[in-house]
C-alpha positions as CSV (number, residue, x, y, z in Angstrom):
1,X,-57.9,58.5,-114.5
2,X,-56.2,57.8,-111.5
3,X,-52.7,58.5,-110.9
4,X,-50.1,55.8,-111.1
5,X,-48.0,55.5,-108.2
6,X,-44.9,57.2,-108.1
7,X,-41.5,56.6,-106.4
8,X,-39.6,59.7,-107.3
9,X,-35.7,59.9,-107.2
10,X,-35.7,63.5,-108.3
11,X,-35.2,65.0,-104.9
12,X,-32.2,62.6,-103.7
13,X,-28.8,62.1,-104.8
14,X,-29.6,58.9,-107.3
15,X,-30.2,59.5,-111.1
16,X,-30.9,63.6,-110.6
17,X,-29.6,64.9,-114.2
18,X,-29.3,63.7,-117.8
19,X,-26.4,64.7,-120.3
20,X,-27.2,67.0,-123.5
21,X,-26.9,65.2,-126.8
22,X,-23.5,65.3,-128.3
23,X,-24.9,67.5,-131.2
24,X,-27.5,70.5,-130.1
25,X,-30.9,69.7,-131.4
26,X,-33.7,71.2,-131.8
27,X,-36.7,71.3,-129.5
28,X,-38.8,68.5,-129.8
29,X,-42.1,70.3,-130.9
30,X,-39.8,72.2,-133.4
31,X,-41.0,72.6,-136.7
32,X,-37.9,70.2,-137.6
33,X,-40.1,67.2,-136.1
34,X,-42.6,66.1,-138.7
35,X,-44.9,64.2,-136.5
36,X,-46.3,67.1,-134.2
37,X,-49.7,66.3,-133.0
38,X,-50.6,68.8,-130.3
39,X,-54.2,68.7,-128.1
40,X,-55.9,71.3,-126.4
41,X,-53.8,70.4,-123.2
42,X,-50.8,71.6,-124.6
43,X,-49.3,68.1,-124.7
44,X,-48.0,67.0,-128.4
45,X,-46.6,63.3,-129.9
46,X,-43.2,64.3,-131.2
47,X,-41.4,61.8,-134.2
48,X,-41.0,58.6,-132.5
49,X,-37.8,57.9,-133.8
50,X,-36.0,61.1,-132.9
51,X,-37.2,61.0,-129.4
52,X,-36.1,57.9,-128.7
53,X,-32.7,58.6,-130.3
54,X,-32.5,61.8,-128.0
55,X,-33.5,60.4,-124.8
56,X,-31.4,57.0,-125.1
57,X,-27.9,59.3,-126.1
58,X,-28.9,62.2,-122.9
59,X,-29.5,59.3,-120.5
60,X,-26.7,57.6,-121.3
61,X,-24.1,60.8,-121.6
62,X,-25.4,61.6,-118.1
63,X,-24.9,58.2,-116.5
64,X,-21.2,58.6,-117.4
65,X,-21.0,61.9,-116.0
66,X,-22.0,60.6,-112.8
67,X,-20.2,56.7,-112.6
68,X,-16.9,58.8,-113.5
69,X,-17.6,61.6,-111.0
70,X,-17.6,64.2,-113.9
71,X,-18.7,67.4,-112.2
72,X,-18.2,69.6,-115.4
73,X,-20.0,67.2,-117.5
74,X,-23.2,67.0,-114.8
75,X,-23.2,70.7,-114.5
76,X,-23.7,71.0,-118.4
77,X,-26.3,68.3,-118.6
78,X,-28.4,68.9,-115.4
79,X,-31.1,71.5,-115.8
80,X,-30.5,74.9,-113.8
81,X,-33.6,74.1,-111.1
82,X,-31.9,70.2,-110.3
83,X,-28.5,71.6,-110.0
84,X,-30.4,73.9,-107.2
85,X,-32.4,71.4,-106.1
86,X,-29.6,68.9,-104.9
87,X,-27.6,71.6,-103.7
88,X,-30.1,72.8,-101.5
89,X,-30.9,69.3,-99.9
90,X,-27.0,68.3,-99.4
91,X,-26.2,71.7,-97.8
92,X,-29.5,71.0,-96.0
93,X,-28.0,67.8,-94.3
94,X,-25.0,69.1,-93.4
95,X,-23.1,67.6,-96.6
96,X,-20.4,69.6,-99.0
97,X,-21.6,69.8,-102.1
98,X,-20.6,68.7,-105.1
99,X,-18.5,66.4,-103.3
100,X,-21.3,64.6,-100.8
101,X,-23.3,64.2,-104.4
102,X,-20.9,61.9,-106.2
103,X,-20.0,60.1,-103.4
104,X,-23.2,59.0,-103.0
105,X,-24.8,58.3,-106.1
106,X,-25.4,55.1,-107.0
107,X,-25.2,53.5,-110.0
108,X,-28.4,54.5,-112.4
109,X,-30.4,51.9,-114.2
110,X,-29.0,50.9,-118.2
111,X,-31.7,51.6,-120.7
112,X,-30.6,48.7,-122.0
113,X,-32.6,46.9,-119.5
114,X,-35.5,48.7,-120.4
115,X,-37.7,48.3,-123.6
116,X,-38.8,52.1,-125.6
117,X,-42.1,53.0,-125.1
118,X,-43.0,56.4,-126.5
119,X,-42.5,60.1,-125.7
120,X,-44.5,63.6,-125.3
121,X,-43.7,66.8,-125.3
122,X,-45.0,69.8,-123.8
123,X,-44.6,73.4,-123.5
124,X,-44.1,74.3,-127.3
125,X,-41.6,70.9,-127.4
126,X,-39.4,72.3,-124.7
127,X,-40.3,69.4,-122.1
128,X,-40.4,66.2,-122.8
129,X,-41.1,62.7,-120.9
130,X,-39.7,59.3,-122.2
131,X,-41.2,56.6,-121.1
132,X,-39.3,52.8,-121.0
133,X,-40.5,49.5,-119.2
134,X,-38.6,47.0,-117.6
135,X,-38.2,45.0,-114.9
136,X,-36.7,46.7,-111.6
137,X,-35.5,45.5,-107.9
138,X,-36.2,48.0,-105.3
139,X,-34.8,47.6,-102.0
140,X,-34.9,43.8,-100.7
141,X,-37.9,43.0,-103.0
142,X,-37.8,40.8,-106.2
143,X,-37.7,42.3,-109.4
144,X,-41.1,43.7,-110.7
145,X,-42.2,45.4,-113.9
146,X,-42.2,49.1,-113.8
147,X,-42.6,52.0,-116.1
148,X,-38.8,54.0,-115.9
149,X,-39.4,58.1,-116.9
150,X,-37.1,60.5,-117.8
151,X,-38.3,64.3,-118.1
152,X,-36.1,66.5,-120.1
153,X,-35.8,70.3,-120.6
154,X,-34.6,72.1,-123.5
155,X,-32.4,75.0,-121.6
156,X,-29.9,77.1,-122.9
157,X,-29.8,75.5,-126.0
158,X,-29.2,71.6,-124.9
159,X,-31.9,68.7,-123.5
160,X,-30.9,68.3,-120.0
161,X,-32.8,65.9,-117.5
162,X,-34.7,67.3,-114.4
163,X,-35.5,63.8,-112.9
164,X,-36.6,60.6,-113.5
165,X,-39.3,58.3,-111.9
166,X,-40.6,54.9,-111.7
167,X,-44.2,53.2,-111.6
168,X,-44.5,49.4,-110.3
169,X,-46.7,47.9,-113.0
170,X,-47.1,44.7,-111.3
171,X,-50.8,45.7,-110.2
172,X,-51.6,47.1,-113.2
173,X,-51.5,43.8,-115.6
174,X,-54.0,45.8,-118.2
175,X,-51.5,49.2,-118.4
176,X,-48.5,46.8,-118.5
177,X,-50.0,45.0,-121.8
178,X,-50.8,48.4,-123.4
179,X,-47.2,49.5,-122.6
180,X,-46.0,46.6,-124.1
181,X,-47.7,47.3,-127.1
182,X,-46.8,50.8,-127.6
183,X,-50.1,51.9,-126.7
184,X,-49.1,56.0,-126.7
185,X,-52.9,56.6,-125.9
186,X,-51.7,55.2,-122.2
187,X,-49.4,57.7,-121.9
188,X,-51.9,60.7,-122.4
189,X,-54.2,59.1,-120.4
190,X,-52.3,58.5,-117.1
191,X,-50.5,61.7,-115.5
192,X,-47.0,60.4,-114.4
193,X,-46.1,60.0,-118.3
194,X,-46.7,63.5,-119.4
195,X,-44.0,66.3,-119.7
196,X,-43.4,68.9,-117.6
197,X,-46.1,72.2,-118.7
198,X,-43.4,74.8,-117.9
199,X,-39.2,74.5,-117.6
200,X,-38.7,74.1,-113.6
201,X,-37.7,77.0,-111.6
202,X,-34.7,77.1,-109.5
203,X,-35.2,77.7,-105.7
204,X,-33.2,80.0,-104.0
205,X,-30.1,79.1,-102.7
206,X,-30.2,77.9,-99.0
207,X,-28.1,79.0,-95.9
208,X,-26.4,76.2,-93.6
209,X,-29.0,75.1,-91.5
210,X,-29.2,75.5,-87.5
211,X,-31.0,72.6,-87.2
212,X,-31.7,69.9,-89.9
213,X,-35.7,69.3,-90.7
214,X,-37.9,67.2,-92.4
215,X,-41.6,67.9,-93.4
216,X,-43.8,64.2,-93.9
217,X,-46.6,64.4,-95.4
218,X,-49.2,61.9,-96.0
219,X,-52.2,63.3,-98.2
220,X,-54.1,60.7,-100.1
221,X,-56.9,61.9,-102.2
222,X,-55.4,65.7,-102.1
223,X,-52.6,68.1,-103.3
224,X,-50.7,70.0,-101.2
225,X,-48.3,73.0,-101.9
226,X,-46.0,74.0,-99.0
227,X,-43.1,76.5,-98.2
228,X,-41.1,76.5,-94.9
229,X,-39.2,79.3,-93.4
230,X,-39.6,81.4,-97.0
231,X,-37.7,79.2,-99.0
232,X,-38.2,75.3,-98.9
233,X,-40.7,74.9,-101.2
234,X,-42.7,71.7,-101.3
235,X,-45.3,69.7,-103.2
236,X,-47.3,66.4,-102.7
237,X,-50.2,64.9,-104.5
238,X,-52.3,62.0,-103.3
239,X,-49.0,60.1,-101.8
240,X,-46.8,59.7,-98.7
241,X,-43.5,61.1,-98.3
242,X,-40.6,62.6,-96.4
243,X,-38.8,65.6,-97.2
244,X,-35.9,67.9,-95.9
245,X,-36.4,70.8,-95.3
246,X,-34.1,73.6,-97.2
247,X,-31.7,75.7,-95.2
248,X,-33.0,73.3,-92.2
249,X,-34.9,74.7,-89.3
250,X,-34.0,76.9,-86.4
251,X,-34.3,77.8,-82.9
252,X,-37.4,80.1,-82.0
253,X,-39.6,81.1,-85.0
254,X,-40.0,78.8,-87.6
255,X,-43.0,79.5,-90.7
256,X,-45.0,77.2,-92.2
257,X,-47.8,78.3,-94.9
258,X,-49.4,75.8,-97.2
259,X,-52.4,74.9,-99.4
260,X,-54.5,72.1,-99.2
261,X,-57.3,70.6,-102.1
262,X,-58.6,67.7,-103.4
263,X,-56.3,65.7,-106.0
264,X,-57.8,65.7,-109.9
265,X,-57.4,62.3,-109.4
266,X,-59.3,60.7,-106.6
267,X,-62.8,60.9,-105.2
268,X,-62.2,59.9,-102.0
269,X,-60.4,61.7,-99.0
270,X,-59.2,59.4,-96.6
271,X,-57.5,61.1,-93.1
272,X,-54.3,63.5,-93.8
273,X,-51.1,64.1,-91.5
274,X,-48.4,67.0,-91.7
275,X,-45.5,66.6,-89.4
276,X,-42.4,68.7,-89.6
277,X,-39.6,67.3,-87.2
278,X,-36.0,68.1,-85.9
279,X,-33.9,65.6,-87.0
280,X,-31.3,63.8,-84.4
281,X,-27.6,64.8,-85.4
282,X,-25.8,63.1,-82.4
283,X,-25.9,59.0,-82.2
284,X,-29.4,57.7,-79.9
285,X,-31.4,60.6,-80.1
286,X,-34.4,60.2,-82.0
287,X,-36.5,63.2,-84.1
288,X,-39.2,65.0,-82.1
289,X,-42.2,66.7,-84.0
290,X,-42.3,70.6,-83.5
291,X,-45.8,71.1,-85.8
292,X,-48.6,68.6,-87.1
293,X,-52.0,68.8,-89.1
294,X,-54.2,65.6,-88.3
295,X,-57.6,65.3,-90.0
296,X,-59.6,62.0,-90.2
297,X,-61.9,61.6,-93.3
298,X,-64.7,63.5,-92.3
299,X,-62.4,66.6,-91.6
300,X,-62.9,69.8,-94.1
301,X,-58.7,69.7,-95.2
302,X,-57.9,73.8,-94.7
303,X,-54.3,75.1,-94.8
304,X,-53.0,78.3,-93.7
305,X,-50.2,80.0,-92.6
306,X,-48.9,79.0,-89.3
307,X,-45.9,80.3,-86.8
308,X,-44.4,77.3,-84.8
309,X,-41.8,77.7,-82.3
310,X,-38.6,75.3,-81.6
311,X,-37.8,75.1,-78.1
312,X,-34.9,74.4,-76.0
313,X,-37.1,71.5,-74.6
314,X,-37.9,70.3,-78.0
315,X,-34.4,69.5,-78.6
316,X,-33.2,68.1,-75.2
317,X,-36.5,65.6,-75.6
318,X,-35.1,64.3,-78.5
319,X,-32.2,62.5,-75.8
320,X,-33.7,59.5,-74.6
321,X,-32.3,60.0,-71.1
322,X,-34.6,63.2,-71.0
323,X,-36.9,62.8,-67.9
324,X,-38.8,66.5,-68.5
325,X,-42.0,66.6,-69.5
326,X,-42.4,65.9,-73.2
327,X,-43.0,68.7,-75.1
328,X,-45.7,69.4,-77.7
329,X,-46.0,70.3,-81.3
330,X,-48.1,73.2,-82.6
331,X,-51.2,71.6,-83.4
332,X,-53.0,72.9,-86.7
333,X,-56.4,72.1,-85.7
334,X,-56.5,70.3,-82.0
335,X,-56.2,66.6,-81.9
336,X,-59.3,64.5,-81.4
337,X,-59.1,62.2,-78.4
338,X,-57.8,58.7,-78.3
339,X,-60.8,56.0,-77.9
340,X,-60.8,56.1,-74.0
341,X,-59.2,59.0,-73.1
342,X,-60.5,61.2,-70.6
343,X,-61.4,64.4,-71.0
């Protein structure tokens, strides 16, 4: 089935960790939890009951970790790979981290607001994904019903949060209802509800960056895996995004080596785009492109490993008062003309 949009918030500095119960429990596919179904694909229905009692008192520990700007408190109840994770984008930006993070969190949703679905587990009940609906106001939109998940890790001997997620349910009337109703069925069915399959890895810790970078991609119908420079590592899957790049990019020789194939869950494999781009770090300049990958539909979608070059010209475009020539990105595969052009 296809998969549900997403609007991650795992990567930014808004709800990024969740608190460890006040007492250590036991993994949720334990053999302490007397309601362990477990399929073929590794995903299992934990007790009901428990889960819910565990996921309301992590989420709710965390979120007072983070209004009260507890850095202790989010250490111990942030998995190892999120710490890492929001490190690496605040050094990234030029921010001091921990400080940058608490000073820029905002506040995270109540589950009070939200009504209890259900949960899974995964990995032999050391992952697990609850799942809560509600309604939610993104941005300057009205409030609309979405599907709020929280995936935890069992790590070190506590449940700790990686991230959580959101789905807009207000074009999805006939998921909505079987939410509503506890349907857990819903929850196998449809991707963005499952558990994690494996405990996250932590990336390596980043350098300051030379230059601060961000990657968008836009990749409907296909799954990419990326890594820039060695060490920011990226993934997309049948969405549009931005993301910075990890110890930033640099002057001269930058790397770029990804993988490209079509998502498990669409058919269709509308046109792709890859841009990396030098970010503006002095007020007026804008960003300027440095690589791309452009396909239309009919394109075969190939990745590869690539060597792109920042250039002295590449930054002094990015002033708007630049009358040079405007220089080029590295072009995967060579741009088809423009309707008109001539060639």
């Amino acid at each position: 089935m296809r998969k549900l949009f997403a609007t991650s918030v795992a990567a930014g500095i808004v709800w990024v960790g969740v608190a460890a119960a006040q007492q250590t429990p036991t993994p949720a596919g334990s053999q302490a939890n007397t309601n362990l179904q477990v399929t073929p694909d590794g995903i299992a229905t934990p007790n009901q009951e428990k889960a819910r009692e565990l996921a309301d008192t992590t989420y709710n520990t965390w979120r007072l970790s983070v209004q009260r700007g507890d850095e202790a408190a989010w250490r111990n109840s942030t998995s190892t790979a999120r710490q890492m994770k929001v490190r690496n984008l605040i050094v990234s930006e030029r921010g001091s981290f921990p400080r940058d993070f608490f000073r820029s969190a905002r506040q995270a949703p109540q589950l009070e607001n939200f009504h209890f679905v259900g949960a899974l587990s995964g990995c032999n009940g050391r992952t697990m994904a609850a799942t809560y609906i509600g309604k939610m106001q993104l941005g300057d939109a009205g409030a609309k019903e979405n599907a709020f998940v929280l995936e935890f890790v069992y790590e070190n001997g506590k449940w700790r949060l990686d991230q959580t997620r959101f789905f807009d349910l207000s074009r999805l009337p006939g998921v909505l209802k079987r939410l509503r109703g506890r349907d857990l069925s819903v929850l196998r069915e449809q991707d963005g509800f499952h558990p994690y399959r494996s405990i996250p890895s932590a990336p390596p810790a980043c350098a300051n960056p030379e230059l601060i970078g961000k990657v968008f991609v836009d990749c409907p119908g296909r799954e990419i895996e990326m890594r820039i420079n060695g060490v920011s590592i990226h993934e997309f899957d049948d969405e549009r995004r931005a993301d910075t790049i990890s110890g930033g990019l640099r002057r001269g020789a930058n790397t770029i080596t990804y993988t490209i194939k079509p998502s498990s869950n669409e058919q269709d494999h509308p046109s792709m785009a890859i841009g990396v781009f030098v970010m503006p770090e002095t007020g007026g300049n804008h960003p300027v492109c440095v690589f791309d990958h452009v396909l239309d539909e009919k394109d075969a979608a190939n990745g590869g490993n690539f060597t792109f070059t920042v250039t002295n010209e590449h930054i002094a475009s990015m002033n708007p008062q630049y009358k040079g020539e405007q220089p080029q990105p590295m072009h995967a595969v060579p741009l088809k003309p423009k309707q008109g052009d001539k060639r």
